[in-house]
C-alpha positions in Angstrom: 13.4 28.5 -7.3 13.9 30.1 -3.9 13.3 28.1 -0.9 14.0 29.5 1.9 13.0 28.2 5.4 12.1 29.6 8.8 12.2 29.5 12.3 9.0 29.4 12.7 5.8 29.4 10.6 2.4 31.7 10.8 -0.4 29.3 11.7 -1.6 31.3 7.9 1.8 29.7 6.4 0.8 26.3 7.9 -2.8 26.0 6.7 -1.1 27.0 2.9 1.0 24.2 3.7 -1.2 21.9 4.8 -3.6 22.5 1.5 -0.9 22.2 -0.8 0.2 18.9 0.5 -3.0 17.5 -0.3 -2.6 19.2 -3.6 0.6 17.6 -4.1 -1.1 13.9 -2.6 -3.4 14.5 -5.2 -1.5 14.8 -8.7 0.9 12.7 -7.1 -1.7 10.0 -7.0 -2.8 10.3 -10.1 1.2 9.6 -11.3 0.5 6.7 -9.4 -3.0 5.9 -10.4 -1.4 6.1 -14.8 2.0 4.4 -14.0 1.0 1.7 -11.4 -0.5 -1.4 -10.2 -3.1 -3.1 -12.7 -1.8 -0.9 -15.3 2.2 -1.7 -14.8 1.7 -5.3 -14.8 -0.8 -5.7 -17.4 1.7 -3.1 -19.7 4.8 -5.8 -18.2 3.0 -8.6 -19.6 1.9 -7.5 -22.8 5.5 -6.9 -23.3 6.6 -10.7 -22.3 7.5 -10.2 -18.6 8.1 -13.8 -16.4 6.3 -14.1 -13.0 10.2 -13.5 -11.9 10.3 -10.3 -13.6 6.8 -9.3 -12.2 8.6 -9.9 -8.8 11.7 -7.7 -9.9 9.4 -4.5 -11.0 7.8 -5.1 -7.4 11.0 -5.1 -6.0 12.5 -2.1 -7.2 10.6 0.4 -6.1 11.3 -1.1 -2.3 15.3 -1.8 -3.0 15.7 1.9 -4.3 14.8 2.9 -0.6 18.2 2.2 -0.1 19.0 5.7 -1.7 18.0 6.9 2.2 21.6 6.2 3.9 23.1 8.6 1.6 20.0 11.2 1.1 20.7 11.5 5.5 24.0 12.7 4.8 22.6 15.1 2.0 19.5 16.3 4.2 21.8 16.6 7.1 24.3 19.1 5.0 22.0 20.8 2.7 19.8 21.5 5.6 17.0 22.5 2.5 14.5 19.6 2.7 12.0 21.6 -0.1 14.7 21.7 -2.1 15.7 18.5 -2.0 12.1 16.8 -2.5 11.4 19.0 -5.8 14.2 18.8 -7.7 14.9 14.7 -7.1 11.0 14.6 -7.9 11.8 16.1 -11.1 14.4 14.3 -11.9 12.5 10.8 -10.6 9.2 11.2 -12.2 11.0 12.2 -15.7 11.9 8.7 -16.7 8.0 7.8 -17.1 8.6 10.0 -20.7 11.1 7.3 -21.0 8.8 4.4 -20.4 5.9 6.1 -22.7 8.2 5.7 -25.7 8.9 1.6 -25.6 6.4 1.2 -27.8 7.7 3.4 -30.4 11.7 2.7 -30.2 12.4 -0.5 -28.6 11.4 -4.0 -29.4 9.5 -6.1 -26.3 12.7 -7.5 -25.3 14.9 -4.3 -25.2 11.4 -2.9 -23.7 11.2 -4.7 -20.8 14.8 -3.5 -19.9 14.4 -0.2 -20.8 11.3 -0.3 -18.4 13.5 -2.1 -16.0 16.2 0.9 -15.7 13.8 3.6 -16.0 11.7 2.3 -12.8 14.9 2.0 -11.0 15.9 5.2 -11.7 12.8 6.6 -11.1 12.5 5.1 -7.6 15.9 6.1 -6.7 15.6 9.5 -7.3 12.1 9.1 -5.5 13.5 7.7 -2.4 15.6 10.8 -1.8 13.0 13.2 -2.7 10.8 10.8 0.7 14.0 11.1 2.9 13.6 14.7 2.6 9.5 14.7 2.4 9.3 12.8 5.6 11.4 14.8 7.7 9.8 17.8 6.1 6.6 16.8 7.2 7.5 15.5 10.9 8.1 19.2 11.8 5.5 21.0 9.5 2.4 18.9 10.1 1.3 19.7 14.2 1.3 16.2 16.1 -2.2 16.2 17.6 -3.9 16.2 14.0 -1.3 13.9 12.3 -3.8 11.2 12.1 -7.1 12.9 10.9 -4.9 15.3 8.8 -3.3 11.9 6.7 -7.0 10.2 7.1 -8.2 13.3 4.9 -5.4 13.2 3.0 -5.7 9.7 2.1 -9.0 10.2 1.1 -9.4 12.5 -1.2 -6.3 10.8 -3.0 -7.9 7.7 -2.8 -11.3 8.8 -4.0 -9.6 10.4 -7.1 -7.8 7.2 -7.9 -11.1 5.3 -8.0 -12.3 7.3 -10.3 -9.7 7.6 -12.5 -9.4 4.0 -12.2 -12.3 3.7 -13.6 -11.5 6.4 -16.5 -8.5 4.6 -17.5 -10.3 0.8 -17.6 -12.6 1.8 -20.4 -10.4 4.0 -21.9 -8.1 1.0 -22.3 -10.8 -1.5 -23.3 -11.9 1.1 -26.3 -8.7 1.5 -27.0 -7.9 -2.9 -27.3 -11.2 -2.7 -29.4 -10.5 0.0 -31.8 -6.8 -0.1 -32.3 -6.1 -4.1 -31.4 -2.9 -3.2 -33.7 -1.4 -0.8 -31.8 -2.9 -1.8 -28.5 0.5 -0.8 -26.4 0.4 2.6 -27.4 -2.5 3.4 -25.3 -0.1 2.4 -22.5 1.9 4.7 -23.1 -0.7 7.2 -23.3 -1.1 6.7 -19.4 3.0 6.9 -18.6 2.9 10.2 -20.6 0.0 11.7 -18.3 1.5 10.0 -15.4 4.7 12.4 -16.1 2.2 16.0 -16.5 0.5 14.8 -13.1 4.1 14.0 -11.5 4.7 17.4 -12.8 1.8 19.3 -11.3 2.5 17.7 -8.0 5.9 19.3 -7.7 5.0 22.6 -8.4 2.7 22.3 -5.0 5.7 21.1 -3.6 7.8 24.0 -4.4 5.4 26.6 -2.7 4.7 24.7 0.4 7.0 26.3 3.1 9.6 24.7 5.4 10.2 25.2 9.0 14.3 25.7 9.3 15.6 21.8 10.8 16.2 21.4 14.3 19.8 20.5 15.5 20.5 17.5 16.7 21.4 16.7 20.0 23.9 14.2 19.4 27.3 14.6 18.0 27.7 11.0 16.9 29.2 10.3 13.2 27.6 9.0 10.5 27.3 5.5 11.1 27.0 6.1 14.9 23.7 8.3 13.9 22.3 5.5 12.3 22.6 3.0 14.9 20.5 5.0 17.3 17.5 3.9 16.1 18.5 0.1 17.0 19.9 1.3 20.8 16.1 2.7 21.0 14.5 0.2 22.3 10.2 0.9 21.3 11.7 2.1 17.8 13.7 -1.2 17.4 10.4 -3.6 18.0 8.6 -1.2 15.4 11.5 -1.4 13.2 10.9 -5.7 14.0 7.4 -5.2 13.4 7.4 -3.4 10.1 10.2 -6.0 8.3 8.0 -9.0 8.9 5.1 -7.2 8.0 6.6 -6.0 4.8 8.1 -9.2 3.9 4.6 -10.9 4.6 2.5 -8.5 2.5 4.7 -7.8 -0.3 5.2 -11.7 -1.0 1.6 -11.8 -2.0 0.4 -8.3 -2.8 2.5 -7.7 -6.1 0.8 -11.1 -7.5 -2.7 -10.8 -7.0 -3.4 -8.8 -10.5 -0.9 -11.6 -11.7 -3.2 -14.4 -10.3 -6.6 -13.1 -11.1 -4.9 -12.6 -15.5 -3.3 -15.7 -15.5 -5.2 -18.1 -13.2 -8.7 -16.9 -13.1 -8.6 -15.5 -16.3 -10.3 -12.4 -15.9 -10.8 -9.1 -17.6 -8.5 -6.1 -17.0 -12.2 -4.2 -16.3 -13.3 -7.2 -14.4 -9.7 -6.8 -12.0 -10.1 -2.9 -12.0 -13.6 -2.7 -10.9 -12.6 -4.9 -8.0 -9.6 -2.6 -7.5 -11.8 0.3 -7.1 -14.1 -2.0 -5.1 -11.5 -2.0 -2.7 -10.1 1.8 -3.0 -14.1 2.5 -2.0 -14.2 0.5 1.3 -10.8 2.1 1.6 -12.0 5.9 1.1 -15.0 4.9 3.5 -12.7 3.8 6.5 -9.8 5.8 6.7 -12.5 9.2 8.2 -13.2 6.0 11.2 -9.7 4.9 11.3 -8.3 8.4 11.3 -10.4 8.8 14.3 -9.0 6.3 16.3 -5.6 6.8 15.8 -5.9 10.2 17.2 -8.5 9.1 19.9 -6.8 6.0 20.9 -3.2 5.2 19.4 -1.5 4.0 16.1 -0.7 1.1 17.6 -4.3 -0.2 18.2 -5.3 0.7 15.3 -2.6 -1.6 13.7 -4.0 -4.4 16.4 -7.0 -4.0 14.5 -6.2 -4.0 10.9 -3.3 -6.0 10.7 -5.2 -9.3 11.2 -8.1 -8.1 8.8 -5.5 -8.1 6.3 -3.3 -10.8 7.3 -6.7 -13.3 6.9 -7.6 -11.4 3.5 -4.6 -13.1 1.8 -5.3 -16.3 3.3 -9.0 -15.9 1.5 -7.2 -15.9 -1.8 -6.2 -19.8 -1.8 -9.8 -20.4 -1.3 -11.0 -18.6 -5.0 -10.1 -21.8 -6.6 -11.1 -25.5 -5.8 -9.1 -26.7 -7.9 -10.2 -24.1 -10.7 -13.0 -21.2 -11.0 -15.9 -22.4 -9.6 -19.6 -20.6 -8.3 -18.1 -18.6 -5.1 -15.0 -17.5 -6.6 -16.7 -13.9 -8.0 -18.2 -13.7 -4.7 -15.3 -14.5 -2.6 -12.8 -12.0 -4.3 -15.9 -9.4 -3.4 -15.5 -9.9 0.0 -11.7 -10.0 -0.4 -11.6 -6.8 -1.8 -13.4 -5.1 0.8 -11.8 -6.2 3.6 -8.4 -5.5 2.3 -9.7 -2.1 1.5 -10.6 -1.2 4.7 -8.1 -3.3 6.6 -5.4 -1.6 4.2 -7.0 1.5 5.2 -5.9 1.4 8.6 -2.5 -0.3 8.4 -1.2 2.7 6.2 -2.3 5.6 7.9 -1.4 4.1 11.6 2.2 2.8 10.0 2.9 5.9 8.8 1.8 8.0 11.7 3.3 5.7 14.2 6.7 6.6 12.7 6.4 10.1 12.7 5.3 9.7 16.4 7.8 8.0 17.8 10.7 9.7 15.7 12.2 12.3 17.9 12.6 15.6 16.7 15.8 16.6 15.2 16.6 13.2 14.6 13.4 12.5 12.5 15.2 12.2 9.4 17.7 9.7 10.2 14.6 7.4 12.7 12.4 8.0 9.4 15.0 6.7 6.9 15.8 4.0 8.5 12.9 2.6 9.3 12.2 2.8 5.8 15.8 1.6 4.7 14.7 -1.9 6.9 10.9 -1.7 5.6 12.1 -1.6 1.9 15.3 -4.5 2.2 12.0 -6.8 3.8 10.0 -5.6 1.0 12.2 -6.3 -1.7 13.2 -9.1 -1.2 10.3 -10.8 -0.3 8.5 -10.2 -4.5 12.0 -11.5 -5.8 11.4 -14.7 -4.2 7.4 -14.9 -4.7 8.3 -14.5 -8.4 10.6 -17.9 -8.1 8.2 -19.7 -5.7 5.2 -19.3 -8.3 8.0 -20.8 -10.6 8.9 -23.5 -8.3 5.4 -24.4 -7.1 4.0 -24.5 -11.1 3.5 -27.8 -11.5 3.0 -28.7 -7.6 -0.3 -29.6 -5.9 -2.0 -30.3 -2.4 -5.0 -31.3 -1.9 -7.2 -32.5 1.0 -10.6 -34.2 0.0 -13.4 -35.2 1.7 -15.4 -38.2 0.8 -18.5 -40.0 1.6 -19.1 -43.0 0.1 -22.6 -45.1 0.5 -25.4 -47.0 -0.9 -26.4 -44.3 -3.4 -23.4 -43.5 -4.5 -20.7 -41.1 -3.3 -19.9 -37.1 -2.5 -17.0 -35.6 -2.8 -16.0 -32.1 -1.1 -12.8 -30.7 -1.7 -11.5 -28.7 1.3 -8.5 -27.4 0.6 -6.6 -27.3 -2.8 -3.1 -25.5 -3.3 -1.6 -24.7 -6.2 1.6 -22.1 -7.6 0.5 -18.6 -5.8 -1.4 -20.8 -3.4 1.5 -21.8 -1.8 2.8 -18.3 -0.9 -0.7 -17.1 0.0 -0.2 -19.0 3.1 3.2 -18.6 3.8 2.7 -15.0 3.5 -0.2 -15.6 6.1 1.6 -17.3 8.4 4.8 -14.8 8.3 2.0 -11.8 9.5 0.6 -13.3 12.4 4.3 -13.8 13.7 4.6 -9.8 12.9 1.2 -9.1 14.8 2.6 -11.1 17.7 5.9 -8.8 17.9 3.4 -5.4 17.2 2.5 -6.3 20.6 5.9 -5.5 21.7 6.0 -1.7 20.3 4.8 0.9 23.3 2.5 4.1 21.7 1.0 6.7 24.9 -2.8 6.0 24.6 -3.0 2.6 23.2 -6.1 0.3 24.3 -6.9 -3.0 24.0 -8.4 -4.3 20.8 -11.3 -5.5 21.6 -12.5 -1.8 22.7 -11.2 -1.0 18.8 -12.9 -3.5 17.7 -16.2 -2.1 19.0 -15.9 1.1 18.1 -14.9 0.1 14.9 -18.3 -1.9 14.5 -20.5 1.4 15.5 -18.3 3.6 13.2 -19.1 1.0 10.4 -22.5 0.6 11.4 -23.1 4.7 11.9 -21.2 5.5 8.2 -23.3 2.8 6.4 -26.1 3.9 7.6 -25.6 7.1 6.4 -25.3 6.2 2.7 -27.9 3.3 2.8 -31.1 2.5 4.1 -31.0 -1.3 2.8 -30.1 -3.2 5.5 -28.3 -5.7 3.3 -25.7 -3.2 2.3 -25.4 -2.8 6.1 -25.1 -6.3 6.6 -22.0 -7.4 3.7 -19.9 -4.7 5.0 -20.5 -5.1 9.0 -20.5 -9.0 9.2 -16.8 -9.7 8.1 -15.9 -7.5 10.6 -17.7 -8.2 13.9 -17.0 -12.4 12.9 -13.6 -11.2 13.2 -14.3 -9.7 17.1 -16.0 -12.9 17.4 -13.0 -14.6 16.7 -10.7 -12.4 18.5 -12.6 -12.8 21.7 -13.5 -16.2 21.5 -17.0 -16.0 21.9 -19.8 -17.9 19.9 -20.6 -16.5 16.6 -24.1 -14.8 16.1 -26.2 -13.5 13.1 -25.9 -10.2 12.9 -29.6 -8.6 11.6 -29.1 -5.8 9.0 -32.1 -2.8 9.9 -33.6 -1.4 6.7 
């Protein structure tokens, strides 16, 4: 493959660019979409994995991120990003063959550890192919439409995924019912087409072009080039920002599948329609949030959506008192779509608020670092969710009301924690200390939330509208969020009337 770079690029070569990194977002999704999520972990369990183990096959992907300090050094001498980014793709996305054939060669138990080294693998291999991508990107993708540009992006990507989603739930449920014998082998069906859409994503890699890297500035050495990010003083609360947050989300995030299979005893459908629940209130906010980000700032859009999400997990220790009961269904509804369109807006503004404030020529080693931080947080934090839901197994608090009189006597439960509850919270209370340093981080053309807020409301309002005329679809997808400005800005709570 020849990949040569330039100087500078045609606005012609840019738009080809730009269309074959959506390309490349989209078949790389769908690697994703087969070899992730729901789909991992119920595959992980079928073969006998521990909630500990869950918490490893979280972690790994994160951990592997560590792969960055050297890939700097490799960027930095190769000076071929392209390059780079395919072949370690290749390379990364070929141990999902690997992971296909457990069924066929390996027993459960050598399985699991043949899954174990192949997704580390893989995710090493894929964390030098992003050190490259996301320095590539920095200079290729013009600043002033980062935000809309990732928005659309995101979009599509995420609107493919709910469909396939979809695809790959029935396709495993008529699979369990015809072939209940042989039920893992339709797993490995989805690693195998996981590895053909990994594939098809790298070839729209390979002919997007590369504008040639610009020289650094500095002449520091190695380790001296990686400290600069912590002597910048806005990067370093960002870099603050994004540990706590990571640690906070990925404490909870990699168990929810895990809670809703083993506690609430749902259906793999049941969990993936919710999935694609979310992945659709998702889709539908990232067009509003892209806005903002480029109309306002990154930063307020993480104001925003960082405390939808952060209150999301705390909703999950109320889907049980002290077991299943009438409002749990609805409840993990609402969840859902607020962490779909609070998720929404954390990604895109993250990852744009990086780029942003990245210098140029330095972009790989600001980038990679920040990840490098990000993924130690993010690692870590699954490892040790796995050994709290051990810990807390057997461990209960409860708060209960009750009223006692003539007739007889009610009883309300209030609050009821058990196993995942426990880190539900915790992982609550660790993001609101993160939102409390975001405020820290400084982004040219932030604005206060509450003005967010409000626009955010009239986006919802105006998008809603244009897909529904009943007034109570309007009304499930608009309250959670304007209670939430009610909240914010401490003023008393009103009904908010749907129009049909």
């Amino acid at each position: 493959m020849n990949f040569k770079t330039k100087d500078t690029l045609a606005n012609e070569e840019i738009e080809k660019g730009l269309r074959s990194i959506i390309n490349d977002g989209l078949s790389t999704q769908a690697m994703v979409t087969f070899t992730s999520g729901a789909f991992l972990v119920a595959f992980a369990l079928k073969l006998g994995a521990s909630n500990v183990l869950i918490g490893i096959l979280a972690a790994i992907p994160f951990l592997a991120q560590l792969i960055q300090l050297p890939s700097i050094l490799l960027v930095e001498k190769i000076r071929n990003r392209r390059a780079i980014s395919v072949y370690s793709s290749i390379v990364s996305r070929s141990f999902f063959i690997l992971i296909a054939l457990i069924p066929f060669l390996f027993s459960l138990k050598l399985g699991l550890k043949i899954m174990v080294f192949s997704l580390a693998l893989h995710s090493v291999f894929g964390g030098i192919s992003n050190a490259s991508w996301n320095s590539w990107m920095r200079d290729l993708i013009p600043e002033n439409v980062l935000g809309s540009y990732f928005s659309k992006r995101m979009r599509l990507t995420t609107a493919f995924s709910i469909v396939l989603s979809i695809a790959l739930a029935l396709f495993l449920d008529f699979w369990k019912k015809g072939f209940p014998e042989v039920e893992l082998y339709g797993y490995s069906m989805l690693f195998f087409a996981g590895f053909l859409a990994g594939m098809v994503g790298v070839i729209f890699l390979s002919i997007t072009p590369e504008p040639r890297m610009v020289i650094s500035k500095n002449d520091k050495s190695f380790l001296g080039s990686l400290l600069i990010p912590f002597k910048d003083f806005n990067f370093k609360n960002l870099l603050i920002f994004s540990v706590t947050w990571s640690f906070a989300v990925n404490l909870a995030a990699p168990f929810f599948t895990v809670y809703m299979l083993k506690r609430l005893n749902l259906g793999l459908s049941l969990i993936i329609g919710l999935t694609v629940l979310s992945q659709t209130t998702h889709m539908m906010s990232l067009k509003i949030w892209g806005k903002f980000s480029d109309r306002f700032s990154n930063k307020s859009v993480l104001a925003v959506s960082c405390p939808l999400f952060i209150f999301s997990i705390l909703g999950w220790t109320f889907t049980t008192m002290p077991e299943r009961y009438f409002l749990t269904l609805p409840l993990l509804i609402f969840i859902h779509i607020i962490m779909g369109v609070a998720m929404a807006g954390v990604n895109l503004a993250s990852m744009n608020i990086g780029l942003k404030l990245a210098p140029k020529g330095e972009a790989t080693t600001y980038l990679a670092v920040g990840n490098i931080v990000k993924s130690i947080a993010a690692g870590i934090s699954p490892i040790l969710g796995g050994k709290f839901a051990d810990f807390f197994l057997n461990k209960e608090l409860s708060w209960t009301l009750i009223w006692k009189g003539p007739g007889g006597a009610l009883v309300l439960p209030t609050l009821n924690f058990q196993q995942w509850d426990f880190f539900f919270f915790f992982a609550f209370i660790v993001g609101l200390y993160s939102i409390h340093k975001l405020a820290a981080v400084r982004e040219v053309g932030e604005v206060e939330e509450k003005i967010v807020f409000q626009g955010l409301i009239s986006e919802v309002r105006r998008e809603v509208r244009s897909l529904s005329s009943v007034g109570g679809i309007r009304l499930m997808v608009a309250l959670p969020i304007e209670a939430m400005v009610r909240v914010k800005n401490g003023r008393k709570r009103k009904t908010l009337k749907g129009k049909s």
